[in-house]
N, C-alpha and C positions, 0 to 999 in steps of 0.2 A: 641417650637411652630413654624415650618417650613411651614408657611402657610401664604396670604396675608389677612389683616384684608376684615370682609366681613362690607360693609357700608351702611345703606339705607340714603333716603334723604327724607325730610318733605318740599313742596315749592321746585320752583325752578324749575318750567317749562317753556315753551317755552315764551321767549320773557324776562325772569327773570336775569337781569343784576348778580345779586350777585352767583344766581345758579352757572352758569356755573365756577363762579371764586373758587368756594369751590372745584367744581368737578376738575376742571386742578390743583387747588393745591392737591390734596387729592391723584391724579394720578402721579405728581410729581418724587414721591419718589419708586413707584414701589409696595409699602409696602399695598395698600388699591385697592379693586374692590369694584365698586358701583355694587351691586344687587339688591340690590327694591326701591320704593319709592314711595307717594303719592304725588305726584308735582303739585297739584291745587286743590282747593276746588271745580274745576270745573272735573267730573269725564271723560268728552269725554275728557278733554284735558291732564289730567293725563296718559291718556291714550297714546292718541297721544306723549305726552312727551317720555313716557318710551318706544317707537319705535325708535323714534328722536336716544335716547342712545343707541339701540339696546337689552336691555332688553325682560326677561321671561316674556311674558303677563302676566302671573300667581303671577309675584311677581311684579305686577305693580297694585296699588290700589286708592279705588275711596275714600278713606277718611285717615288719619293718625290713627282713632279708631281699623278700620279693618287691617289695617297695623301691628299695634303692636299687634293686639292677635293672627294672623294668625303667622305671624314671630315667635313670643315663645310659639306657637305649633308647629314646626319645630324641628327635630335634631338637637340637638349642632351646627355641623360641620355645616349644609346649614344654618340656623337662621342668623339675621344680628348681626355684634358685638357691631354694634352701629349706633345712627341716627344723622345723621346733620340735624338742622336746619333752613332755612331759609327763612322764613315768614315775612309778615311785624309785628310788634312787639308786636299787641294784642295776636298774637297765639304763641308767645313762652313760655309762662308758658303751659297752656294747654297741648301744645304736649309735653315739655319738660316732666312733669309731669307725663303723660299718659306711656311715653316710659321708662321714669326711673321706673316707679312701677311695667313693664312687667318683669323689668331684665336687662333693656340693658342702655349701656356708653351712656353719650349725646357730643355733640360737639353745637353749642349756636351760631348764629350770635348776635351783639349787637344790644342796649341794652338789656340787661339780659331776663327783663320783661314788662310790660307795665304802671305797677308802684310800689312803695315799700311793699307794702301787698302783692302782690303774688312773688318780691324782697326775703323776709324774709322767707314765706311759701317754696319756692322752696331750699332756703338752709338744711329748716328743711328735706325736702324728699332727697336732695342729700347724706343727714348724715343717715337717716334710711336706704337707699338704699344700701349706701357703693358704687356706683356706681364712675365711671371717669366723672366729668364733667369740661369742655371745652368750654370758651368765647374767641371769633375771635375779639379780638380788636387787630388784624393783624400788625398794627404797631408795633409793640413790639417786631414782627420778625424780623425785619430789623439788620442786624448784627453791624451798625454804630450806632443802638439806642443801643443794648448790649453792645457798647463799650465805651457807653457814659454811661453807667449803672456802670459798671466797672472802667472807672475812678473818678466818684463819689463814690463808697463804697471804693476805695484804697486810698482816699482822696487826690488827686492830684488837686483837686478844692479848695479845705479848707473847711470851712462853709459855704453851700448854704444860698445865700444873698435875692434872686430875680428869679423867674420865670416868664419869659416871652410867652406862647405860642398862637400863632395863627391859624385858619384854615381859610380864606375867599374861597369862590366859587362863582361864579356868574350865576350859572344855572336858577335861577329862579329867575332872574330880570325881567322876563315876566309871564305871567297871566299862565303859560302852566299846573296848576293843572287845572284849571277851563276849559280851556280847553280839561282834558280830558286826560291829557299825564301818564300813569301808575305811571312811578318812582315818580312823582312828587304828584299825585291824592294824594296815600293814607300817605305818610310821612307829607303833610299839614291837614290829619284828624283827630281830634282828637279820635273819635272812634278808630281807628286804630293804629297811632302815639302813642298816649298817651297825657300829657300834656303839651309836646312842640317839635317843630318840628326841630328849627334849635340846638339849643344846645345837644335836644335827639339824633340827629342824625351824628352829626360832633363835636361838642362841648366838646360830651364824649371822645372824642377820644383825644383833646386836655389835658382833666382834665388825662385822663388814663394813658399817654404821660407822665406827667410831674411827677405824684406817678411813674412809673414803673421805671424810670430814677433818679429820687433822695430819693425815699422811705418815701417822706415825702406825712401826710397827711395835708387835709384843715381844717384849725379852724373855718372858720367865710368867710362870703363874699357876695357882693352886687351886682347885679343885675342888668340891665337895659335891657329889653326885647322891641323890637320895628319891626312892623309887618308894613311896606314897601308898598307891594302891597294889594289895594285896596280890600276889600273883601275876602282875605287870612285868615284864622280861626286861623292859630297857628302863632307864629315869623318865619321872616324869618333874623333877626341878633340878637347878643346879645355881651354884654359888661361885665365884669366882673371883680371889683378887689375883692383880694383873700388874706387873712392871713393865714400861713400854720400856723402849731404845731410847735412850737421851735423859731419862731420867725422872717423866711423869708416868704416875701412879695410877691406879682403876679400880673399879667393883663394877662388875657385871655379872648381871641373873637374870636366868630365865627358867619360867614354870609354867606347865599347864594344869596346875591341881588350887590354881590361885581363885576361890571362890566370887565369881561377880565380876572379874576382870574377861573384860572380851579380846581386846587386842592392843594392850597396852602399851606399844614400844614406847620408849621414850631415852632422850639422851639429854644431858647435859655436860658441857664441858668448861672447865677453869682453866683461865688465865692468869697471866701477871697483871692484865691491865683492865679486862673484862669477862664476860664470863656469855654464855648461848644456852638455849633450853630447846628442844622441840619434841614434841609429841604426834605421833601420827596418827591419832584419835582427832588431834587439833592440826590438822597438818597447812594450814594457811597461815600460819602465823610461825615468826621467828622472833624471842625473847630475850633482847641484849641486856644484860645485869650488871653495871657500875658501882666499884668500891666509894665515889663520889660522886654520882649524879642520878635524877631517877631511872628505872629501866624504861625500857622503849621497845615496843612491839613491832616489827617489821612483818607487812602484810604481801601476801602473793599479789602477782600482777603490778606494781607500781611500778613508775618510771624512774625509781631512787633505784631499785634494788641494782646487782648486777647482771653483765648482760648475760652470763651463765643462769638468772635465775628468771628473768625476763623473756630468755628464749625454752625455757621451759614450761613458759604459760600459753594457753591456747584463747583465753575468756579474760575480759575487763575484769578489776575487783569485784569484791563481795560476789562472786559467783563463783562457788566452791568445786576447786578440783584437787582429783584425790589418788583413788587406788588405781584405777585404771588408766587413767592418764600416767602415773608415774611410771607402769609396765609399758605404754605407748611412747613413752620419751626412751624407754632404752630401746624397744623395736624401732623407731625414727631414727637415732644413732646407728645402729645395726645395718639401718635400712643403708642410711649414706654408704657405711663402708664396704656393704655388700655391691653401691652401683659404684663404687669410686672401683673395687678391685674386677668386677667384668669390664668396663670402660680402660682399665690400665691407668687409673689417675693415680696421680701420690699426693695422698693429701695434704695441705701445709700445717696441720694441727692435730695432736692428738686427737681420736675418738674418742667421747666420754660415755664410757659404757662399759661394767666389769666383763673381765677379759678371764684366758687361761691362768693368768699367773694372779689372778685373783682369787681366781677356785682351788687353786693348790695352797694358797693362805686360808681359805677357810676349811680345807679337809686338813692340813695340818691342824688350826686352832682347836678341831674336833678330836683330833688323836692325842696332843698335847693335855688335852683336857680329862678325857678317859684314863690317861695313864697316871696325871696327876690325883684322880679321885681314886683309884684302883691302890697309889702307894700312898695317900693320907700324906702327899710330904712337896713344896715348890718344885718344878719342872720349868728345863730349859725348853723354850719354844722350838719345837721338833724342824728342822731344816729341811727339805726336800731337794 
C-alpha cells in the first residue's frame, strides 16, 4: 500500500484549539493527507474552515451525516480511510458510530463518550464493524511515559506500592464560561461535557496515566467533587483516594481553579525496590528514585532507554519533543493498524495505542467518581 492514508475530520474548525493539534500531529509523519471534513455544526463556517486548509469544496461538508454517505459512495482509492474526531464530547458517539457503520477507521479525542451507555454501545459497534478504533489520551505518546511503562513490566520497580498522580490548571479561576469564552462554555455544560467537567476533562487523563504505566486497574475509590466558582454547573476540582486491584493505593487530583498552574500533569509512582516521577511540563526526562543509591534522570532519545521509548523519538537529545509529537506517535500507531487491516495483515504485536476498552475505563472512572462525590462515602469501581 504505497499511498499516504486519506483522513477526514469531524470538528475542528476555525478557532478549535484541539483541531488544529490532531491535524499537525496527523501531518507529522508524512504518512496522512486531510481530505474532507465537516468542521462545525455550523455549515457557512465548515465551510470557511475547509478553505482555511485549502481543501476541495466538494469534500468539504455542512454535517458529519452527509460526510459519511457521500464518502462511502466514493472509490476505494478517493474515499477517506478514516475520521478523526474532535467535538466537544456529547457528539463523539454519534459520529463515531455513524462513520464506523459506513465502513471506515475512527481515531476519538477523549473522553470516549458522553457517558457509559453509549461507553458500552459503541464497543459493541467497533466489534461488529471490525473497524481500527483510536483514543487520543496523547500522553501515552510521550516516549519517557513508555519508558516508564517498560521499567515497570521488567520489574525494576518491584511491587507497585502507591500511585500518585496530579494534573492542576488554573484556567478557570475566573467566571470566563459565563462569560462566553468557547473552550471553557461547553466543557462547564453538562449537555455537552457530560457529568463532570474537571475530572471528565483532565482527570481522565491522570486516571489513564497511571493504568498505561503500571497495568494496574482501580478497585474502589472516593470522591470529593467541589465547584469553586460561583454559579458554575459542573466541578471545577476534584480529590480522589483510590485502591487498585492487588492491593496498592493512590491519590489523585485534578483542578482547574489552581491559580498559576498551566498544565501541570504530573505522576509519580512507588515501589518495593525504586520508585519513577515524570511531569509533562518537563516531559524529556524520567526520574529513577532509590531507597539506597542516588537518583538518576533518564533522558529522551538515548540509546540505553527501551526500544518502546527509542522508537518514540523522532530527533537526537537535547532537542525537545513534546505535545505534538506524543499526539503523532498515537496517530503513527493508528496509522500502522489502519494499513495492517486494508492490506489483511495480522499483526505479530500488540498496537500501542488506547483502544475501545480503554475509553470505557475511563467513562467508567468518570461515573465511579460522580457517584462516589454525589454519596460522600468509597465506591466500588463501576463495571461495564
Amino acid at each position: 500500500m504505497k499511498r499516504k492514508l486519506k483522513m477526514g475530520m469531524v470538528g475542528g474548525g476555525r478557532d478549535a484549539f484541539i483541531g488544529s493539534v490532531h491535524r499537525m500531529a496527523a501531518n507529522l509523519d508524512g504518512q496522512i493527507e486531510l481530505v474532507a471534513g465537516a468542521f462545525s455544526s455550523n455549515a457557512e463556517k465548515s465551510k470557511a474552515s475547509g478553505e482555511d486548509l485549502f481543501l476541495d469544496n466538494n469534500r468539504v461538508y455542512e454535517n458529519y451525516e452527509t460526510m459519511a454517505k457521500t464518502e462511502a459512495s466514493l472509490p476505494e482509492r478517493e474515499r477517506i480511510d478514516f475520521v478523526s474526531i474532535v467535538t466537544p464530547n456529547h457528539m463523539h458517539f454519534p459520529v463515531a458510530k455513524c462513520f464506523l457503520e459506513a465502513g471506515f477507521h475512527v481515531i476519538c479525542d477523549k473522553p470516549m463518550t458522553f457517558d457509559l451507555d453509549e461507553a458500552v454501545e459503541l464497543k459493541r459497534i467497533v466489534e461488529r464493524s471490525g473497524k481500527v478504533f483510536a483514543l487520543t489520551h496523547n500522553y501515552t505518546g510521550y516516549p519517557m511515559v513508555k519508558e516508564a511503562r517498560h521499567m515497570v513490566e521488567s520489574g525494576k520497580l518491584g511491587k507497585i506500592l502507591k500511585i500518585v498522580a496530579e494534573y492542576p490548571q488554573g484556567w478557570l479561576i475566573d467566571d470566563i464560561d459565563a462569560e462566553g469564552q468557547k473552550q471553557a462554555e461547553w466543557r462547564t455544560d453538562p449537555s455537552k461535557a457530560g457529568a463532570s467537567s474537571c475530572i471528565g476533562d483532565i482527570g481522565t487523563h491522570a486516571e489513564n496515566l497511571g493504568r498505561y504505566i503500571t497495568g494496574l486497574a482501580i478497585d474502589s475509590l472516593c470522591a470529593e467533587f467541589t465547584t469553586f466558582v460561583e454559579g458554575r454547573r459542573l466541578e471545577d476540582d476534584g480529590n480522589m483516594l483510590v485502591r487498585y486491584e492487588g492491593g496498592a493505593k493512590g491519590i489523585l487530583y485534578a483542578s482547574q481553579i489552581s491559580a498559576g498552574e498551566e498544565n501541570s500533569l504530573r505522576i509519580r509512582i512507588y515501589g518495593e525496590k525504586a520508585s519513577i516521577e515524570w511531569q509533562q511540563e518537563y516531559p524529556n526526562d524520567l526520574i529513577v528514585k532509590y531507597p539506597d543509591a542516588p537518583r538518576q534522570t533518564y533522558r529522551r532519545g538515548n540509546e540505553y532507554l527501551s526500544e518502546a521509548a527509542q522508537n518514540a523519538s523522532r530527533i537526537p537529545p537535547g532537542h525537545p519533543e513534546a505535545f505534538i509529537e506524543a499526539f503523532a506517535n498515537i496517530y503513527l500507531e493508528a496509522t500502522q493498524a489502519i494499513r495492517d487491516s486494508i492490506e489483511g495483515v495480522q499483526s505479530s504485536k500488540p498496537y500501542d495505542f488506547p483502544n475501545v476498552d480503554d475509553g470505557i475505563e475511563g467513562i467508567a472512572f468518570i461515573a465511579t467518581c460522580v457517584k462516589s462525590a454525589k454519596s460522600e462515602s468509597w465506591e466500588k469501581m463501576i463495571k461495564a
